[in-house]
MIKE-939895 format. One line per 10 residues: number of its first residue (from 1); their letters; for each residue x, y, z of C-alpha. Coordinates in steps of 0.05 Angstrom, whole numbers. Layout:
BEGIN
NUM) a) X/Y/Z  ...
//
This chain:
BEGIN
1) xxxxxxxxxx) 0/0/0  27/65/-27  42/117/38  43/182/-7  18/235/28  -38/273/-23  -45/349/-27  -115/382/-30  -111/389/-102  -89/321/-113
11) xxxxxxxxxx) -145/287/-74  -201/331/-117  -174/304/-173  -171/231/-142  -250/234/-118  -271/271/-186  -244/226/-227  -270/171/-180  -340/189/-183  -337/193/-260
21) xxxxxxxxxx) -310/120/-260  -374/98/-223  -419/135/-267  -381/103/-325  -366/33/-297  -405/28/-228  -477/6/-215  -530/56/-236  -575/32/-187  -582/85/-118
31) xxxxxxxxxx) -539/123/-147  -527/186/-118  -513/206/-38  -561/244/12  -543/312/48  -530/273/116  -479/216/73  -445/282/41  -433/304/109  -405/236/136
41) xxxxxxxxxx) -353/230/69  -338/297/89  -326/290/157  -274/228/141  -231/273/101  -232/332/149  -281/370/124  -332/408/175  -401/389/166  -425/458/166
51) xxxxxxxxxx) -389/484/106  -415/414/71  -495/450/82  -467/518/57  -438/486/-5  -507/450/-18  -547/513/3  -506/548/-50  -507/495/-106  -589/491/-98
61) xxxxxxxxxx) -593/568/-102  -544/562/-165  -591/515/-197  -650/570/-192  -692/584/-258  -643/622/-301  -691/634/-361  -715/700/-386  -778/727/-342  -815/786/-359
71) xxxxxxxxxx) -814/813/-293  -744/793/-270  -759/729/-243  -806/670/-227  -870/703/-196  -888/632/-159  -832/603/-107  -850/522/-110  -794/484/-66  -795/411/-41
81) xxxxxxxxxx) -751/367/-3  -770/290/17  -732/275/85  -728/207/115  -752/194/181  -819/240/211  -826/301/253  -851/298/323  -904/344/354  -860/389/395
91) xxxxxxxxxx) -809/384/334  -862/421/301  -873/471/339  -803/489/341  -812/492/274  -862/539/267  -818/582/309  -770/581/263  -816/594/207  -843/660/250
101) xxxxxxxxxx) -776/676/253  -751/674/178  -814/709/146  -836/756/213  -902/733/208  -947/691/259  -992/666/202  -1033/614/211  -1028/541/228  -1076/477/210
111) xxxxxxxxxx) -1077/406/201  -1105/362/153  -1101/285/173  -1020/267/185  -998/338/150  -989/399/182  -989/463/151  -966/535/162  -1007/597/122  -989/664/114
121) xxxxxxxxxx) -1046/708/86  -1051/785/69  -1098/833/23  -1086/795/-40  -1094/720/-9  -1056/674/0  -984/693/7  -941/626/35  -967/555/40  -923/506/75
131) xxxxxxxxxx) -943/434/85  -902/383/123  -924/313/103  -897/246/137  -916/184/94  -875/113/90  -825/137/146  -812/196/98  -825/274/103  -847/318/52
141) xxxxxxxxxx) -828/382/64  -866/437/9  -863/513/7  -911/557/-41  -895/632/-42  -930/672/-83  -910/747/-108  -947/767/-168  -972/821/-136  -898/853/-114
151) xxxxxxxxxx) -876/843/-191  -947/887/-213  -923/933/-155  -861/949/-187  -868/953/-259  -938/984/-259  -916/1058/-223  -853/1059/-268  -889/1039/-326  -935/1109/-310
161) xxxxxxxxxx) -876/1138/-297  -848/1133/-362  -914/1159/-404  -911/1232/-381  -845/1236/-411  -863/1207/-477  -926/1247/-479  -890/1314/-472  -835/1299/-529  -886/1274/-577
171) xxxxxxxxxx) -922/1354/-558  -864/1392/-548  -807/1371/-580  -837/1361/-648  -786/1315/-665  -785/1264/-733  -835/1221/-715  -781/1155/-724  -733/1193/-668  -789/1207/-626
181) xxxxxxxxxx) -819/1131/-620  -749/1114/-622  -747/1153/-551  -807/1123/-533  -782/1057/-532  -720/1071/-505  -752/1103/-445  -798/1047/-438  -750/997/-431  -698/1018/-381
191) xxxxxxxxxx) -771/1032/-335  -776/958/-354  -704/940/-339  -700/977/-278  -767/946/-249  -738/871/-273  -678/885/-227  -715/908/-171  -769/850/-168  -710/803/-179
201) xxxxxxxxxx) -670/823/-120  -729/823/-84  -746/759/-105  -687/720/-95  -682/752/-25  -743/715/-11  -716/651/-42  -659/651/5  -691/653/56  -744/597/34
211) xxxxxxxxxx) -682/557/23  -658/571/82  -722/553/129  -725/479/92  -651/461/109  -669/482/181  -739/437/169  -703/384/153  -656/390/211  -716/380/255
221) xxxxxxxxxx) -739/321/218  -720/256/265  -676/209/224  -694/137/238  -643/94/273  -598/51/241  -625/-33/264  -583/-63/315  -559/-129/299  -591/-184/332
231) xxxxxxxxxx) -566/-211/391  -567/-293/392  -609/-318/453  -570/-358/509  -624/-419/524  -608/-451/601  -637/-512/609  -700/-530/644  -683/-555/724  -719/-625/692
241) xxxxxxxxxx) -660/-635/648  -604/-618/687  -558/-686/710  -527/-669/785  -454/-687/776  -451/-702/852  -504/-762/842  -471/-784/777  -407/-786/839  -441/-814/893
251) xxxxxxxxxx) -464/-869/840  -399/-878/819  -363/-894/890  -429/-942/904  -406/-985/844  -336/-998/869  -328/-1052/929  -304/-1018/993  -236/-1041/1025  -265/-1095/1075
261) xxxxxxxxxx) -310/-1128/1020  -252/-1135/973  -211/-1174/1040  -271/-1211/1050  -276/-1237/977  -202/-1256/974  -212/-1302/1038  -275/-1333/1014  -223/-1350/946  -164/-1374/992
271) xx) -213/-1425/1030  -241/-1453/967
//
């Protein structure tokens, strides 16, 4: 076995090109490791646990909807997680506290057969729905936030905003009609632009922190025990079967002739 002492670089490269070898030439089936089995790998090479969660906090946020949106970004949050093992009653309400915590909100709680759920309303409806649902030994853990309304918020004023300007070049400045829709538009879309990057920001403040209450949900989630293996049973033997060594002795001496029978059978031999 090879002692060669690895550098950080060096084992990257060993475990990268490792885990391409398995997707190549390993099983395909359960492929793939949980959060908690991250954090155990980790933890054998040195690795804090805690900066394992950041790194998959961060990877999660970086996998976030990246296509074009009108109004900067998604205007419906939908996240999900499915945890093994179930959450306990005063698990969940440490939970809620949590939640109350994160969004500033009391909200409402309910539940609904085995799932319990957590409901912040305002003017518009519903604003957050978050259901926590145990099922097969598993948890589902789902978040809802809605925010059309913030994106109408935003654009609409600066959208306003942007017609008394047009309105008063088209009167005013007499310009060629091309230059002045030409201004128009231009006008029009940096309102746009600058109302995409505000809802945006907005919105993936919210997202953060949405990401940010699961990981703690799941946290609270009781992870099932790993079986103990059996232990084999040590049978005694009923009283009824038991043989009493000091009777097996005492029958043993009572089958050998004493010293005085054994003189008293050697005269009997001499006077025959």
């Amino acid at each position: 076995m090879s002692k060669k002492i690895y550098t950080d670089k060096e084992i990257s490269a060993v475990l990268k090109r490792a885990a391409e070898l398995q997707r190549t030439q390993g099983p395909k089936a359960n492929a793939g490791l949980s959060l908690e089995e991250l954090e155990q790998v980790a933890a054998e090479v040195g690795i804090d646990p805690d900066f394992v969660k950041a790194a998959a906090l961060e990877l999660e946020e970086g996998r976030t909807d990246q296509s074009y949106h009108v109004w900067g970004a998604p205007t419906t949050l939908e996240l999900e997680r499915i945890v093994e093992g179930e959450m306990t009653d005063e698990k969940w309400e440490e939970a809620v506290g949590e939640i109350r915590r994160i969004f500033g909100a009391a909200g409402e709680t309910g539940q609904l057969g085995r799932t319990r759920e957590w409901i912040l309303r305002d003017q518009t409806g519903e604003r957050i729905h978050l259901t926590v649902s145990p099922q097969d030994g598993k948890t589902e853990i789902r978040l809802v936030y809605r925010m059309t309304d913030w994106a109408i918020a935003m654009h609409a004023p600066l959208t306003s905003i942007a017609i008394a300007p047009i309105i008063l070049q088209f009167v005013l400045l007499n310009l060629n009609p091309l230059l002045e829709t030409g201004i128009a538009l231009f006008i029009l879309f940096a309102l746009h632009m600058l109302a995409r990057v505000g809802f945006g920001t907005l919105a993936r403040k919210q997202e953060r922190k949405a990401r940010k209450l699961l990981a703690r949900l799941e946290d609270l989630v009781d992870t099932p025990e790993a079986p103990q293996p059996a232990r084999v049973a040590q049978h005694t033997a009923p009283e009824t079967n038991r043989i009493d060594t000091a009777l097996l002795a005492d029958e043993t001496e009572s089958d050998e002739p004493s010293a005085e029978q054994a003189q008293e059978a050697r005269t009997r031999r001499r006077t025959r």
